[in-house]
PAZAPA-4460 file (N, C-alpha, C; in steps of 0.05 Angstrom, whole numbers, plus 32768, in hexadecimal, padded with zeros to 4 digits):
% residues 218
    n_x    n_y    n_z   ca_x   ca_y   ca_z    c_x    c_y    c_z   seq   type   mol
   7F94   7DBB   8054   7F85   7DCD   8065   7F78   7DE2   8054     1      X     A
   7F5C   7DF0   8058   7F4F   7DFB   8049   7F53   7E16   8050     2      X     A
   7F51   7E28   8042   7F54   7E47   804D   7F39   7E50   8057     3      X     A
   7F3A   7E5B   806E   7F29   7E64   808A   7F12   7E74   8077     4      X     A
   7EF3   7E71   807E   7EE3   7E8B   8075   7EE8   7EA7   8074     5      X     A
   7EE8   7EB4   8065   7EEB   7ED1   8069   7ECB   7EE0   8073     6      X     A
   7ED8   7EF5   8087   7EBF   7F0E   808F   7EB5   7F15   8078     7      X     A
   7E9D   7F1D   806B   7E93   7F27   8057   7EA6   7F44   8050     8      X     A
   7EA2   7F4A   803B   7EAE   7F5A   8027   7EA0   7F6B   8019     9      X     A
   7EA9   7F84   801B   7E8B   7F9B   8018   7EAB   7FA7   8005    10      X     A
   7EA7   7FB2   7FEC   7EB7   7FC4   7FD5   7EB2   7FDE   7FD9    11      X     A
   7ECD   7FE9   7FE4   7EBE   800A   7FF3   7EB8   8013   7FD9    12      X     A
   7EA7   802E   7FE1   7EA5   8041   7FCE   7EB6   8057   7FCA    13      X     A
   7EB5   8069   7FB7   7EC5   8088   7FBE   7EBA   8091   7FD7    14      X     A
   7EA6   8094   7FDE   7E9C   80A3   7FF8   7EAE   8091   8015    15      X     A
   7EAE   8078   800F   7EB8   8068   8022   7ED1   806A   8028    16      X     A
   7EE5   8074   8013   7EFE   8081   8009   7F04   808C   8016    17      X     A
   7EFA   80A0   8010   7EEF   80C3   801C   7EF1   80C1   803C    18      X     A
   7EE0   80B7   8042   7EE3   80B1   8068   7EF3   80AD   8073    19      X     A
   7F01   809D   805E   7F1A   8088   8072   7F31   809A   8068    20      X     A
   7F37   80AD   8052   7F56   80B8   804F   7F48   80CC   806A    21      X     A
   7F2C   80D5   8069   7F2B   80EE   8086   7F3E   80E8   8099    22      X     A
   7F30   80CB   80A5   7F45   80C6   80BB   7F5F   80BD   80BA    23      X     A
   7F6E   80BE   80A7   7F87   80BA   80AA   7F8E   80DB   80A6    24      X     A
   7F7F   80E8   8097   7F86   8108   809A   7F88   811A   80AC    25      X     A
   7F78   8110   80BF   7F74   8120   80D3   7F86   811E   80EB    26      X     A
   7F9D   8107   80E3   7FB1   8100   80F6   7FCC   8116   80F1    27      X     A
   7FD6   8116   8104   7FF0   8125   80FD   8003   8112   80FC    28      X     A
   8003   8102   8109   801A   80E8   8108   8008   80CC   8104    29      X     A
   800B   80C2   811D   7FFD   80AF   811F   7FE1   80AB   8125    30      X     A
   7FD0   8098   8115   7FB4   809C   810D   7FA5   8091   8125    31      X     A
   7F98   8093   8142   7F90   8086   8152   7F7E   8069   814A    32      X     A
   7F88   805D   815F   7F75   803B   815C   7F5F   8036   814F    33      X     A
   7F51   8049   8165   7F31   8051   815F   7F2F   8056   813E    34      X     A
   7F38   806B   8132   7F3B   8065   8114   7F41   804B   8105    35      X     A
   7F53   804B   8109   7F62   8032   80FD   7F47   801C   80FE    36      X     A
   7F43   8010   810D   7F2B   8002   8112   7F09   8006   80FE    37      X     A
   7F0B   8025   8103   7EFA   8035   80EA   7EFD   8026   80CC    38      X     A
   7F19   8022   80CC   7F21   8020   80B0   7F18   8007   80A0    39      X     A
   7F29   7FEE   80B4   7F27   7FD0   80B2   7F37   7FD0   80CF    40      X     A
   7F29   7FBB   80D2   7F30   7FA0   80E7   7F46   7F9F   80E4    41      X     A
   7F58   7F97   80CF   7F6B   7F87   80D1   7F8A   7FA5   80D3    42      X     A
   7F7D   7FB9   80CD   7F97   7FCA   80D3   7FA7   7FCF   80EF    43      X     A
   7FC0   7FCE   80EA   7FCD   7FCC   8107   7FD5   7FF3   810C    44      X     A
   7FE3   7FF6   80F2   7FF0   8018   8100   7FEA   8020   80DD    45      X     A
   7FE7   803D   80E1   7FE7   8050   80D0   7FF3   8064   80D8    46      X     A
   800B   8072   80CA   8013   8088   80D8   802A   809E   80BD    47      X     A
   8028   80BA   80C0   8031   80C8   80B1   8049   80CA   80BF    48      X     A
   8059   80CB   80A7   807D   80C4   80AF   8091   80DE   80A1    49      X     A
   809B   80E6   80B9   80AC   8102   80B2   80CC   80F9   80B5    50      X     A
   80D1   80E3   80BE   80F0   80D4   80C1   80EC   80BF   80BC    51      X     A
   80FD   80B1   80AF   8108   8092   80B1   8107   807E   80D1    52      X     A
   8112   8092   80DF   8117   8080   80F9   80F5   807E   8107    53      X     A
   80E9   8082   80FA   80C7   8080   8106   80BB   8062   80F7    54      X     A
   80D1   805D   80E3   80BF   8045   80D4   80C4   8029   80E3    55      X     A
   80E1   802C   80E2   80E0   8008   80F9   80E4   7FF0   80E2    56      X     A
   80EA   7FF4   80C9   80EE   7FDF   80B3   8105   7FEC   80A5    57      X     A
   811C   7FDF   809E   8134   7FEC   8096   8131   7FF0   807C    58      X     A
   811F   7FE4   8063   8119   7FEB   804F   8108   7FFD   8051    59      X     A
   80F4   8003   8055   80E6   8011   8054   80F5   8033   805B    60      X     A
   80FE   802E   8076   810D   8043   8079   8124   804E   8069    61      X     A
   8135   8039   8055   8147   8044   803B   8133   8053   802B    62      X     A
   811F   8045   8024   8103   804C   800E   80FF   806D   801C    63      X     A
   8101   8077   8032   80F5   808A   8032   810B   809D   8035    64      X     A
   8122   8099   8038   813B   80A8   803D   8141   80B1   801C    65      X     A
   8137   80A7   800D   8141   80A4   7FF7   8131   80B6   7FE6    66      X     A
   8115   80B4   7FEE   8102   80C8   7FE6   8103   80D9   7FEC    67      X     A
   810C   80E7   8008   8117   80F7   800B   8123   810C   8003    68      X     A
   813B   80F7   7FF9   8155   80FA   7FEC   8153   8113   7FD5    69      X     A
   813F   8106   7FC8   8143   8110   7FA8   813B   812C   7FAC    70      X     A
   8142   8132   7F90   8139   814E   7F8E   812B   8161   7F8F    71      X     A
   8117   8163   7F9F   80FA   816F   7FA7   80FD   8196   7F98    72      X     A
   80F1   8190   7F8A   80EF   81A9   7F7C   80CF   81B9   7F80    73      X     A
   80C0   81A9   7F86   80AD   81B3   7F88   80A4   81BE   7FA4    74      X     A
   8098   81D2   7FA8   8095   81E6   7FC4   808C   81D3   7FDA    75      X     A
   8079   81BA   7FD5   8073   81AA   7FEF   8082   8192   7FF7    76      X     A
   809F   8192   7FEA   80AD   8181   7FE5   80AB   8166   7FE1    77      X     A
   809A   815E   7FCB   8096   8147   7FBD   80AA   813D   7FA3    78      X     A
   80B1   812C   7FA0   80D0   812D   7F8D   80BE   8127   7F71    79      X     A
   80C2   812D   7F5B   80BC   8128   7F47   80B7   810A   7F40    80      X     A
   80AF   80FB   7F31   80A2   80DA   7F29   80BF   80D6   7F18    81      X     A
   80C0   80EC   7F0A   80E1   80E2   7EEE   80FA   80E0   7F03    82      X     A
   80F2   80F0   7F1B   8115   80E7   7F26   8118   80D2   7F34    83      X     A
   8105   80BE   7F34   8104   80A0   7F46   8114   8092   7F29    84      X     A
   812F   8086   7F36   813B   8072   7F2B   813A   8059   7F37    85      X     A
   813A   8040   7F2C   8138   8029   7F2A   8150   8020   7F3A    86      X     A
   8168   8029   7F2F   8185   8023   7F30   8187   8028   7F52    87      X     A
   8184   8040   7F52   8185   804F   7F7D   816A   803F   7F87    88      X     A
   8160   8028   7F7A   8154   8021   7F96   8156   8002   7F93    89      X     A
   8168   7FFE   7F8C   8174   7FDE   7F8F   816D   7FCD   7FA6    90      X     A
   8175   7FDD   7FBA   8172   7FD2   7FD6   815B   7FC8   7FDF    91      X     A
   8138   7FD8   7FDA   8128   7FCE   7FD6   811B   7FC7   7FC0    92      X     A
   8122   7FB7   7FA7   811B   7FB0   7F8F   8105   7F97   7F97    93      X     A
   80FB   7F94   7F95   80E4   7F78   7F97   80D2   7F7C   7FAB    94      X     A
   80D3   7F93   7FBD   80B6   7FA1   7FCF   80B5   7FBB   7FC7    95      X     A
   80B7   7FC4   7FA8   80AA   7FDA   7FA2   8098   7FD9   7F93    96      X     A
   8082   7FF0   7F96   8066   7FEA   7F87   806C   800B   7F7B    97      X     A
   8068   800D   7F60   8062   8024   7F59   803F   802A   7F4A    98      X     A
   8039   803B   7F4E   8020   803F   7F4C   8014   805E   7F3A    99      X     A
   8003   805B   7F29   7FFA   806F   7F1B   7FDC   8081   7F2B   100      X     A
   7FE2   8094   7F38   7FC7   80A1   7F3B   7FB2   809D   7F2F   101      X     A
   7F96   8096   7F35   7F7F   8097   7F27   7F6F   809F   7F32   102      X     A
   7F64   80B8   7F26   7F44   80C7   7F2C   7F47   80DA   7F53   103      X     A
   7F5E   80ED   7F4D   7F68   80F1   7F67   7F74   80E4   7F7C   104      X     A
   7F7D   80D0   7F80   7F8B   80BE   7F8C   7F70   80A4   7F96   105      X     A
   7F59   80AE   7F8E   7F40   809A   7F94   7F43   8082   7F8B   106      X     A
   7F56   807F   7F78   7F63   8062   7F6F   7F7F   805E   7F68   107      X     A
   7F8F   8051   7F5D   7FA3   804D   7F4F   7FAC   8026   7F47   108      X     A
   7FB4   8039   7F30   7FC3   8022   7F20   7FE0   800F   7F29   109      X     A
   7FE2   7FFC   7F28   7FFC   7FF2   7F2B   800D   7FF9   7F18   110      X     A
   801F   8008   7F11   8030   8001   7EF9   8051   7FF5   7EFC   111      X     A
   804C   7FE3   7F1B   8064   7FDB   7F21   8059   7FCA   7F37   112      X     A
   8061   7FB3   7F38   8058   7F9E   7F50   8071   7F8D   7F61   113      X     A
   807A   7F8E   7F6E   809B   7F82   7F77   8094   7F69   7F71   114      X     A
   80AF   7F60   7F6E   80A3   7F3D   7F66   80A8   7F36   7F8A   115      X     A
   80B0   7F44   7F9A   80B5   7F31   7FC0   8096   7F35   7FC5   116      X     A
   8090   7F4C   7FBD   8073   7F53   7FC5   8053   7F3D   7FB8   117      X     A
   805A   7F38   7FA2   804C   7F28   7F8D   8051   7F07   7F96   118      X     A
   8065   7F01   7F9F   806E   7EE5   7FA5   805D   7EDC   7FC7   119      X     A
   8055   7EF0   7FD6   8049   7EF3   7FF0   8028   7EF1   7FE9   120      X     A
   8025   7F09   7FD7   8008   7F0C   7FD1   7FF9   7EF6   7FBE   121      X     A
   800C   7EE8   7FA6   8000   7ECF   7FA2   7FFC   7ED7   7F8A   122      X     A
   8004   7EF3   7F81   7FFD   7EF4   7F5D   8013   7F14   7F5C   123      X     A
   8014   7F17   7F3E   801E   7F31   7F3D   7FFF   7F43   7F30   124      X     A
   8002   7F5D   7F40   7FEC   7F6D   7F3A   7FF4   7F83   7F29   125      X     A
   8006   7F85   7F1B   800B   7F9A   7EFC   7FFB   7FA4   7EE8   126      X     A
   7FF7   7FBD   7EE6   7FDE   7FC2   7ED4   7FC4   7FC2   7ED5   127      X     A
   7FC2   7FBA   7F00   7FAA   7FB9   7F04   7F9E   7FCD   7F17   128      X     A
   7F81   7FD2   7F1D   7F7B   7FE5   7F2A   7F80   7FE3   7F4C   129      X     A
   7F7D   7FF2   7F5D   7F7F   7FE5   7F79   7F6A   7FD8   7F75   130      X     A
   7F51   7FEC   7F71   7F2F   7FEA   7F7B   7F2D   7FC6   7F69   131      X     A
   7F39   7FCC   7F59   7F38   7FAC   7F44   7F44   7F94   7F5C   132      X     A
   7F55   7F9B   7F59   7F6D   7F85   7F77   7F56   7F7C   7F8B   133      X     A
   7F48   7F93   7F93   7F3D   7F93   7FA8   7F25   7F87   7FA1   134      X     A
   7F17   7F8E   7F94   7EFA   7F7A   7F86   7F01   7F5A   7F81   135      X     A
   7F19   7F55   7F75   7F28   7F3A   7F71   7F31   7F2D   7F86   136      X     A
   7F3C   7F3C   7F9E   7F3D   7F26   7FB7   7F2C   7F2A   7FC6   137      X     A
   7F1D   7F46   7FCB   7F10   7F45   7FE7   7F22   7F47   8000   138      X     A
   7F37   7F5A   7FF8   7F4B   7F52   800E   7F3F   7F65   8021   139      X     A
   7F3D   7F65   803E   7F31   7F6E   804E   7F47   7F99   8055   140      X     A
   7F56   7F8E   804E   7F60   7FA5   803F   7F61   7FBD   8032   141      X     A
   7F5A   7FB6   8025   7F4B   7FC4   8007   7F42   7FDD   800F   142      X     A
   7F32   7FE6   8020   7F2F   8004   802B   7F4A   800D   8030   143      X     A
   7F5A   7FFB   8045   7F68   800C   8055   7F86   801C   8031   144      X     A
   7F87   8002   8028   7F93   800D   8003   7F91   8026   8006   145      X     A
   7F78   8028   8001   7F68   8042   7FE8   7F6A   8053   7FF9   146      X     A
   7F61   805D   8011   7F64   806B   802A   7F7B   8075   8022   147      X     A
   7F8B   8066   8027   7FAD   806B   8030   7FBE   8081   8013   148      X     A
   7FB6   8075   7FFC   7FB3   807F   7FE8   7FAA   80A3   7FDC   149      X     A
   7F8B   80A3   7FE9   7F81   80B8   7FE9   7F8C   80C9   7FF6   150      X     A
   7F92   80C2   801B   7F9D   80D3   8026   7FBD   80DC   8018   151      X     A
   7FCD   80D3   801B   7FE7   80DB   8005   7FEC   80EC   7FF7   152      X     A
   7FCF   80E5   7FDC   7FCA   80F2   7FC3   7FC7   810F   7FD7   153      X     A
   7FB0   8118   7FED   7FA9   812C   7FF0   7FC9   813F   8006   154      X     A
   7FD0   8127   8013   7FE4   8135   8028   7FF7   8140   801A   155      X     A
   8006   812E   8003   8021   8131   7FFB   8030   8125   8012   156      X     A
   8033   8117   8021   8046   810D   8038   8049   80F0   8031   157      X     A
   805C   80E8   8048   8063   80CA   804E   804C   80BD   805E   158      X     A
   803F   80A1   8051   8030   8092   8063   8038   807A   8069   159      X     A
   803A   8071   807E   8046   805A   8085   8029   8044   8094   160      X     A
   8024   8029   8086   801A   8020   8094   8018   7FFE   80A1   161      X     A
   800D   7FF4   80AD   8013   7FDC   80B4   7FEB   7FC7   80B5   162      X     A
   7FED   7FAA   80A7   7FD7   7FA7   80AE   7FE4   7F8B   80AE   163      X     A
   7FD3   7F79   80B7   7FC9   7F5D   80B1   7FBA   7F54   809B   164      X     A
   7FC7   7F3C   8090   7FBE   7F31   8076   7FA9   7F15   8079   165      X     A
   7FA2   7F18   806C   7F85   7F00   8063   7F92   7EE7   8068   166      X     A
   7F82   7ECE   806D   7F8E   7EB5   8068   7F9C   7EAA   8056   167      X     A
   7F97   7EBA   803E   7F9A   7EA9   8027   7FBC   7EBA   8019   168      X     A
   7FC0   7EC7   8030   7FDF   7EDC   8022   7FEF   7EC6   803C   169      X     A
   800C   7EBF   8029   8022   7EB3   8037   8031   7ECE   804E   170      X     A
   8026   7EE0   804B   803D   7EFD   805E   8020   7EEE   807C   171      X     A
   8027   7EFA   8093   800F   7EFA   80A4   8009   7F17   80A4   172      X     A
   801C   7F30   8099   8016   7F4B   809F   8027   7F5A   8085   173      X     A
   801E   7F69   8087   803B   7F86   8070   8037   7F9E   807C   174      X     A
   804C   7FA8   807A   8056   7FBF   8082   805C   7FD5   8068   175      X     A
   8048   7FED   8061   804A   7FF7   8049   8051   8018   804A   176      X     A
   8060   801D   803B   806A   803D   803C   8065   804F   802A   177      X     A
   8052   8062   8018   8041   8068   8008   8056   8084   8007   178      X     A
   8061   808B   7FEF   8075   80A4   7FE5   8063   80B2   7FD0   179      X     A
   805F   80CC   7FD2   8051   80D7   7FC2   8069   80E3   7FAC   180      X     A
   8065   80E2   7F97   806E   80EB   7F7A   8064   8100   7F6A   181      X     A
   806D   8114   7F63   805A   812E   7F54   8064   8124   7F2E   182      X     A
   805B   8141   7F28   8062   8144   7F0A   806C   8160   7F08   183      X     A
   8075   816C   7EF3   807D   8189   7EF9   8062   8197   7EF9   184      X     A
   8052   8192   7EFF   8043   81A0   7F00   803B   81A8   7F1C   185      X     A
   8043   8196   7F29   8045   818C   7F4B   802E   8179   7F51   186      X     A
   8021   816B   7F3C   8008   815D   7F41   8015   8140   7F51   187      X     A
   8008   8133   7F5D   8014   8118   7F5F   7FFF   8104   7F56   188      X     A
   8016   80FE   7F46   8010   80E8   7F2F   8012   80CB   7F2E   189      X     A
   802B   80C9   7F4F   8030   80A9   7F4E   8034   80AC   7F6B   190      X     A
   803B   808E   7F77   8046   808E   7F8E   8051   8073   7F8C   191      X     A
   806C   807C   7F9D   8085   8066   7F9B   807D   8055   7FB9   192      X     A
   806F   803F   7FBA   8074   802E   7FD3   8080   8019   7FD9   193      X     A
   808B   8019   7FEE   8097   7FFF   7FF4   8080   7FEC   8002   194      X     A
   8087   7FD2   800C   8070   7FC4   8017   8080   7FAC   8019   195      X     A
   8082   7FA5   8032   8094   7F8C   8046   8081   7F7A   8052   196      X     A
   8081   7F64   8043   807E   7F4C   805E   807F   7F4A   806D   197      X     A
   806C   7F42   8085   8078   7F38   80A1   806D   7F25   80A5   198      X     A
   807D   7F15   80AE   807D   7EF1   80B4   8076   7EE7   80A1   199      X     A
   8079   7EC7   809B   8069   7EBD   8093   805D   7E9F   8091   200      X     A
   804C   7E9F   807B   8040   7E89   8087   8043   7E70   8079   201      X     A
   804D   7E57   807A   8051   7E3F   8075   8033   7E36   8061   202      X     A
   802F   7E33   8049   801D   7E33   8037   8019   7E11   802D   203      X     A
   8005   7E07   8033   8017   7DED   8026   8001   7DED   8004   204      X     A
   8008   7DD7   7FF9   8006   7DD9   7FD6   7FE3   7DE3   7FD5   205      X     A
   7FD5   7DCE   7FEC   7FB7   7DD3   7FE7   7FB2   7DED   7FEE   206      X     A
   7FBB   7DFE   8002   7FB5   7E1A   800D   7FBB   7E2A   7FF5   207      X     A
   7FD7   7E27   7FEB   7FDA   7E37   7FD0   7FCC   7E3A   7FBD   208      X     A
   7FC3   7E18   7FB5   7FA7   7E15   7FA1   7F8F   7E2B   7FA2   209      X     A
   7F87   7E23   7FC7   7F67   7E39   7FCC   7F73   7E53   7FC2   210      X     A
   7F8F   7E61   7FCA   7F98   7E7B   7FC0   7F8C   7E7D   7FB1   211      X     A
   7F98   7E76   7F9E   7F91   7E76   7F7B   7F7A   7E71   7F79   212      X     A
   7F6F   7E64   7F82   7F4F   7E68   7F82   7F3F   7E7C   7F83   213      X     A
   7F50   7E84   7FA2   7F42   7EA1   7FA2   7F47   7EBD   7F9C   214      X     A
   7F5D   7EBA   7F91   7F65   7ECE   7F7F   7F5E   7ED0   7F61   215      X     A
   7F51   7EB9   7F54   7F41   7EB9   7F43   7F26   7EB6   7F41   216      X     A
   7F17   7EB2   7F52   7EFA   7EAA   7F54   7EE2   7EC2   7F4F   217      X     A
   7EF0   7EDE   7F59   7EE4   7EF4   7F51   7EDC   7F00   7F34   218      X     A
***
């Protein structure tokens, strides 16, 4: 079976960025439809998260209890990047993405890719840019990333979001939770996310092939 046409694919810009963290900024909780829709098609919920019991995924919800947790020294209570241990987050080890700020949160780097997360998406993305990720699949996505990103960098809060994935990803959806990280300086410099599968999809050898296809063809 061949993998389905994709909708054309437009590579936002910073300005396009810009628009879309607005409207997730301008939410106090949850980001209305009508936005969401603004963003991409394929997003289901966007929403700023002040408890655990608002997330509805039991990992995700440890992931944020935990951030929490730590030692928030800084006045808008963002926990420092050095006090994220490896060891305290066992529980979710293989859907964490850690990420390096770039150019105000208008981009970032992978410097950590889960391998549960990488085994769904069809490659590991380490060392790479989003905006890069995103020029390389065309994932219809790709705004709502950078968006989600920006807003963060600017809020300092929890973002929690939910979309639908492309044909060519074995998840049918993910569920992603965006943790802002400072420096002592209180800048934020990283963000700790988790990012869960939902459902998935039975791949057979030729569908995997086009993957790879189209995860390389760009």
């Amino acid at each position: 079976m061949s993998v389905p046409p994709e909708a054309p694919w437009t590579d936002p810009t910073d300005a396009d960025v810009e628009r879309a963290a607005d409207r997730i900024l301008a939410a106090d909780t949850e980001v209305p439809a009508a936005e969401l829709q603004a963003i991409s098609d394929c997003t289901i919920r966007v929403s700023w998260i002040s408890e655990s019991s608002r997330i509805g995924e039991p990992t995700l919800a440890f992931l944020f209890d935990y951030w929490r947790g730590l030692d928030a020294a800084q006045p808008d209570g963002v926990p420092f990047a050095a006090e994220v241990d490896g060891i305290d987050l066992m529980p979710a080890l293989g859907n964490i993405m850690l990420l390096d700020v770039e150019r105000d949160g208008l981009d970032a780097r992978y410097r950590l890719y889960g391998t549960k997360v990488a085994s769904k998406a069809g490659r590991d993305w380490t060392g790479w840019l989003v905006s890069e990720m995103g020029r390389t699949t065309q994932t219809p996505a790709t705004l709502l990333y950078r968006a989600g990103y920006r807003a963060v960098f600017q809020r300092r809060a929890a973002l929690f979001t939910e979309h639908n994935s492309p044909p060519w990803v074995a998840a049918e959806a993910w569920r992603r939770l965006i943790l802002p990280l400072c420096d002592e300086t209180g800048n934020c410099i990283r963000f700790l996310v988790g990012n869960m599968a939902v459902g998935h999809r039975l791949m057979s050898e030729a569908q995997i092939e086009a993957q790879q296809r189209h995860l390389r063809k760009h």
